[in-house]
C-alpha positions as CSV (number, residue, x, y, z in Angstrom):
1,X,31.3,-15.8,-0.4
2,X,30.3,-14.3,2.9
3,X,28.9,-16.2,5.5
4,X,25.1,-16.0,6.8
5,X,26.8,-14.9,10.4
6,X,28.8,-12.3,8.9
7,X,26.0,-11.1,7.1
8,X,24.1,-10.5,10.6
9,X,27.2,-9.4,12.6
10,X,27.5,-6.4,10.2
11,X,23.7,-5.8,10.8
12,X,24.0,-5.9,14.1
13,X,26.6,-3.2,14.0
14,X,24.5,-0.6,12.3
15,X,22.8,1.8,14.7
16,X,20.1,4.5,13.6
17,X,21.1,7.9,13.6
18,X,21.5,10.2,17.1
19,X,18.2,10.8,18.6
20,X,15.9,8.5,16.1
21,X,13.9,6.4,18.5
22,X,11.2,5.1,16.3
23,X,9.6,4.3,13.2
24,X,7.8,7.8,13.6
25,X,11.1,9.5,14.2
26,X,13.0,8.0,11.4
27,X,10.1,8.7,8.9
28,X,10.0,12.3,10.0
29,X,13.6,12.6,9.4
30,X,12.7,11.2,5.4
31,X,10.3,13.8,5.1
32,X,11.7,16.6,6.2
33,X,14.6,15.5,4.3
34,X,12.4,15.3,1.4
35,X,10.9,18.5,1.9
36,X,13.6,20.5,2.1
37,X,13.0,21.6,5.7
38,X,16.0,23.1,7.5
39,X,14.9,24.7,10.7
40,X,15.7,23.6,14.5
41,X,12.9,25.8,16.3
42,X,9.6,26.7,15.1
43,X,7.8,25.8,12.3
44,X,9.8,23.3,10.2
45,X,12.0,21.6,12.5
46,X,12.1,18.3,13.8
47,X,9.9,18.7,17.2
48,X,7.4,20.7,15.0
49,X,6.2,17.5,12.8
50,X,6.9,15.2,15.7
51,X,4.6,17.4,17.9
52,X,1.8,17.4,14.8
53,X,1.9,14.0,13.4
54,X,2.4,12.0,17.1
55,X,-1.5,10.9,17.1
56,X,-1.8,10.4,13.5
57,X,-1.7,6.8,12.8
58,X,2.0,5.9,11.0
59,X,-0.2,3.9,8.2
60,X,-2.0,7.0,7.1
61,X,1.5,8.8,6.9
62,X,2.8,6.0,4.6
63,X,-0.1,6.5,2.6
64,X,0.2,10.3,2.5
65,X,3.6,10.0,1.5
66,X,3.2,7.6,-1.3
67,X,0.2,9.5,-3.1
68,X,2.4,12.5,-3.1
69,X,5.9,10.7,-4.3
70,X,3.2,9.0,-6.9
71,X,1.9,12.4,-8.2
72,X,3.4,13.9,-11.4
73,X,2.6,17.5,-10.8
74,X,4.6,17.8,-7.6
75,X,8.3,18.3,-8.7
76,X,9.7,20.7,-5.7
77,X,10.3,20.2,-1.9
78,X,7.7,23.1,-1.5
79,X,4.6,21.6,-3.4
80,X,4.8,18.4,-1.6
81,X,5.1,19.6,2.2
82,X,1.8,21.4,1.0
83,X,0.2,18.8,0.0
84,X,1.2,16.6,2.6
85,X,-0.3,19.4,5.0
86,X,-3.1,19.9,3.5
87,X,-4.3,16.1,3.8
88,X,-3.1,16.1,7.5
89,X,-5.9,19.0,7.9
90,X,-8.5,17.0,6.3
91,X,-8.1,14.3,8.4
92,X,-8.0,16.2,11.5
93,X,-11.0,17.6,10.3
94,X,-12.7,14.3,10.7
């Protein structure tokens, strides 16, 4: 049976992935992940969603995220990143 201090040493030892800084940064790595997304520049990449989604509260991204893994009808990579789009534009309509 391991130890509680082994336990946290080998916590301790993990470390995020290269060039995650944040909570933001890891969860834009999920979704892009999740969506399929492949690009390095433009539309699609990494700096693209970090660039969109940097003012929009990390809550309301949760939430986004779980209506759309909650929802039936969305089955591909491509249907979800427009969903998850199209509720970023309504709340920047706001």
């Amino acid at each position: 049976m391991r130890e509680i201090n082994d336990i946290l040493k080998d916590i301790r030892k993990r470390k995020a992935p290269r060039g995650i800084h944040s909570p933001l940064h890891e969860q834009i790595d999920k979704m892009r992940a999740d969506f399929g997304e492949t690009a390095t520049k433009g539309k699609g990449s990494f700096s693209f969603y970090l660039g969109m989604l940097k003012k929009v509260p990390l809550s309301t991204i949760y939430l986004w995220l779980g209506d759309i893994r909650q929802s039936p009808n969305l089955n591909t990579p491509l249907s979800r990143a427009k969903v998850f789009w199209w509720k970023y534009s309504q709340w920047r309509k706001k």
